[in-house]
N, C-alpha and C positions, 0 to 999 in steps of 0.2 A: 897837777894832773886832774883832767876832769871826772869825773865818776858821771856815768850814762847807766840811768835804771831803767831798765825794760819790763814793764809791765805786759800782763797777759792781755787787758782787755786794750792795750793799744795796739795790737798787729789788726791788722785790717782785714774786715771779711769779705767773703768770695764776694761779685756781683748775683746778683739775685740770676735765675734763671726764667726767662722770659717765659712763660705758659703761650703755648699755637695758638692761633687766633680761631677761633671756632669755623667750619665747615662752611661754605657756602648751600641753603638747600638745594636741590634736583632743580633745576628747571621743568617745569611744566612742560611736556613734548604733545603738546594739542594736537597738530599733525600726527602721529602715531597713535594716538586716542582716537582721531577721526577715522584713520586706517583701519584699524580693529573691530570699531563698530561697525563702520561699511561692512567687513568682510563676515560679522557675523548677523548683522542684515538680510546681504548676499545669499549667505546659506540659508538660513530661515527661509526664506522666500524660494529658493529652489526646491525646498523640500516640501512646501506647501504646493510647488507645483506639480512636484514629481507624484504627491500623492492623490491629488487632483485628478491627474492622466491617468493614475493606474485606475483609481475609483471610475474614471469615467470610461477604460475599456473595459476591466470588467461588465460595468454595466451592457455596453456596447456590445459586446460578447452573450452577455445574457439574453440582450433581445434577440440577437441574432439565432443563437439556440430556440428558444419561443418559438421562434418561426417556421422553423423547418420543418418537414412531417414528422419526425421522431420526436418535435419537443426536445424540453433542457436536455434530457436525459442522450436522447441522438446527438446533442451539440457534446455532452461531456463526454463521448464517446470519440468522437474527433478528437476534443483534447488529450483525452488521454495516452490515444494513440502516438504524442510527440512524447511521453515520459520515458525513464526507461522501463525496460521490463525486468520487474524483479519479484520474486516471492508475495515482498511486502507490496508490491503495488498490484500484483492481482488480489491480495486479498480485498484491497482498500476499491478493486471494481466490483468483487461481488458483495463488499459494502453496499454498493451503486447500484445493484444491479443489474451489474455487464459480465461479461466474459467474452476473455480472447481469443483469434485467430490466427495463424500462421498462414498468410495468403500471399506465395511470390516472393516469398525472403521478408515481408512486412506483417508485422502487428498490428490487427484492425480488433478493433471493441464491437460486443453485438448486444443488442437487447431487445428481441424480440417485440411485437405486438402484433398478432395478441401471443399472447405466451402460455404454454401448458403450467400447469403448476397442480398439485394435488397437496389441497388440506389432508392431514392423517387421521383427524375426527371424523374423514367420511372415508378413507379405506376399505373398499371393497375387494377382494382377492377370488375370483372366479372358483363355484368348485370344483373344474377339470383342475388347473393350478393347485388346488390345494390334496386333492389326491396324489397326484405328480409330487409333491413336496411329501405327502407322507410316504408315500413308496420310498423316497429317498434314492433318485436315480442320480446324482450327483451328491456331491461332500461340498457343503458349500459354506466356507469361513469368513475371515476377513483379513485382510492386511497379510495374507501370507507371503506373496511377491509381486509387491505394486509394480516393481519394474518390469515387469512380463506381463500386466494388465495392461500399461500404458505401451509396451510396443506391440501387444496383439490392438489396442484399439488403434494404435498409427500404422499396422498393416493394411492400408490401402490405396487407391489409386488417388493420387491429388489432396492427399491426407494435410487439414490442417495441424496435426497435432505430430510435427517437425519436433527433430530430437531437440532441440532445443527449447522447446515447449517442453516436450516429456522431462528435459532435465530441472525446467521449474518444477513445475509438479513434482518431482522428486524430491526437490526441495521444501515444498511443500508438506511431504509428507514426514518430511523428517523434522519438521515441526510442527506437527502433530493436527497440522488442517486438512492434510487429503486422506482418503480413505477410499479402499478400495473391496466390493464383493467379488466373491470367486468363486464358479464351479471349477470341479475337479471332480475326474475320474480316475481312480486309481493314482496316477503322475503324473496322468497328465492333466493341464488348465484346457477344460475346454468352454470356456464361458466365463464375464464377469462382467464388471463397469469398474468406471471409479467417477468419481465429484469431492465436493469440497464441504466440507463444517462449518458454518459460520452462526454462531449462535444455536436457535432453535430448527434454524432452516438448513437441510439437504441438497446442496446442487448437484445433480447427475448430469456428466460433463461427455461421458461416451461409454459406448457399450459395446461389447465383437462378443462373438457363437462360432465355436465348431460343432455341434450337436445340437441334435432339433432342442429346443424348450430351454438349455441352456441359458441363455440369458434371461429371457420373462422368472425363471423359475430364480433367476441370482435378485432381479430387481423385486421380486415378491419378497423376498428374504430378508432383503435390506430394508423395506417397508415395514415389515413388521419388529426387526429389531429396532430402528427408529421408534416405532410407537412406545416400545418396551421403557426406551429410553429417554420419552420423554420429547421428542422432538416431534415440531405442530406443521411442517409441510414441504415439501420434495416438491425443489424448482427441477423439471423437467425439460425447461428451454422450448423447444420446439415439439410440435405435437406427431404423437406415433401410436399406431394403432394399438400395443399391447399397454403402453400406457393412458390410451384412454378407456380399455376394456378394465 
């Protein structure tokens, strides 16, 4: 009988296991490379154009304004008139120097020339006006009911100052740039104004009277508490006999 010895190191090992054959790289996609750049090219150069055109109607706009009889300022007066109308953009016109209109259902911008305006370093206050104010024939405060200053001064015939006007302004007031003087007699309002705050300047925007001296005697009062206060001149807008006495 034959005897067969089986050794350990004679059974045979597995086959090796082949390792993947490494990735082939990306192709290079040249075409997709050209595309990209074109198209950021492309854009570059529209926006080069785009800002070209705007640069050059501004300008175009600008001369245009130049030309007119009101100057830039009559030109940005048109413009303004396409914004809309809000609190924040009337302030930003009597930034400018304008104020608006309610003319026919539309907002038109105005800016006088020539224009009243009174420095308050030369403040003169007549002294019939100034006995009239010591008698104290009226009570004459501030801010007590802007909304009844602003619909006694739109009590009129063809009145720019449309409720929807007064409701800026109202808005105005409740952030703290309109202000309004007021006579009063007893309960009743029979006189006042109101205008706007902007910095050191005063704009008095309208004024209404039921009672003789009523209003001269509210704008004296405003004049002087302005000076009190610090502030160096009261745009007038358009010129009126009590405010040029």
């Amino acid at each position: 009988m034959t005897q067969v010895n089986v050794q350990a190191d004679a059974v045979a090992a597995p086959p090796p296991v082949a390792e993947p054959a490494p990735e082939a790289p990306p192709r290079f996609n040249r075409e997709l490379l050209d595309r990209e750049v074109l198209v950021r090219k492309g854009r570059a150069f529209m926006n080069r154009v785009l800002d070209f055109g705007q640069r050059k109607y501004h300008r175009a706009l600008g001369h245009a304004a130049a030309a007119l009889p009101e100057g830039p300022v009559g030109g940005l007066c048109g413009l303004a008139a396409q914004f809309p109308f809000t609190s924040e953009h009337i302030l930003l016109g009597y930034a400018q120097g304008m104020f608006p209109m309610d003319k026919r259902g539309a907002i038109y911008w105005h800016c006088p020339d020539p224009r009243c305006v009174l420095p308050l370093d030369q403040l003169h206050v007549p002294s019939r006006i100034k006995t009239y104010l010591r008698k104290g024939l009226f009570e004459l405060c501030f801010d007590r009911d802007p909304a009844s200053v602003l619909s006694a001064c739109g009590d009129r015939k063809n009145t720019w100052l449309t409720q929807r006007v007064q409701d800026a302004y109202q808005a105005l007031f409740d952030l703290g740039a309109m202000h309004t003087v007021e006579a009063w007699k007893g309960d009743r309002l029979v006189g006042g104004a109101f205008g706007v705050a902007l910095g050191t300047v005063f704009t008095v925007e309208s004024m209404f009277s039921r009672e003789d001296h009523a209003s001269k005697l509210a704008f004296a009062h405003l004049c002087q508490h302005l000076v009190a206060r610090g502030f160096t001149l009261v745009d007038c807008q358009y010129q009126q006999t009590h405010f040029h006495r």
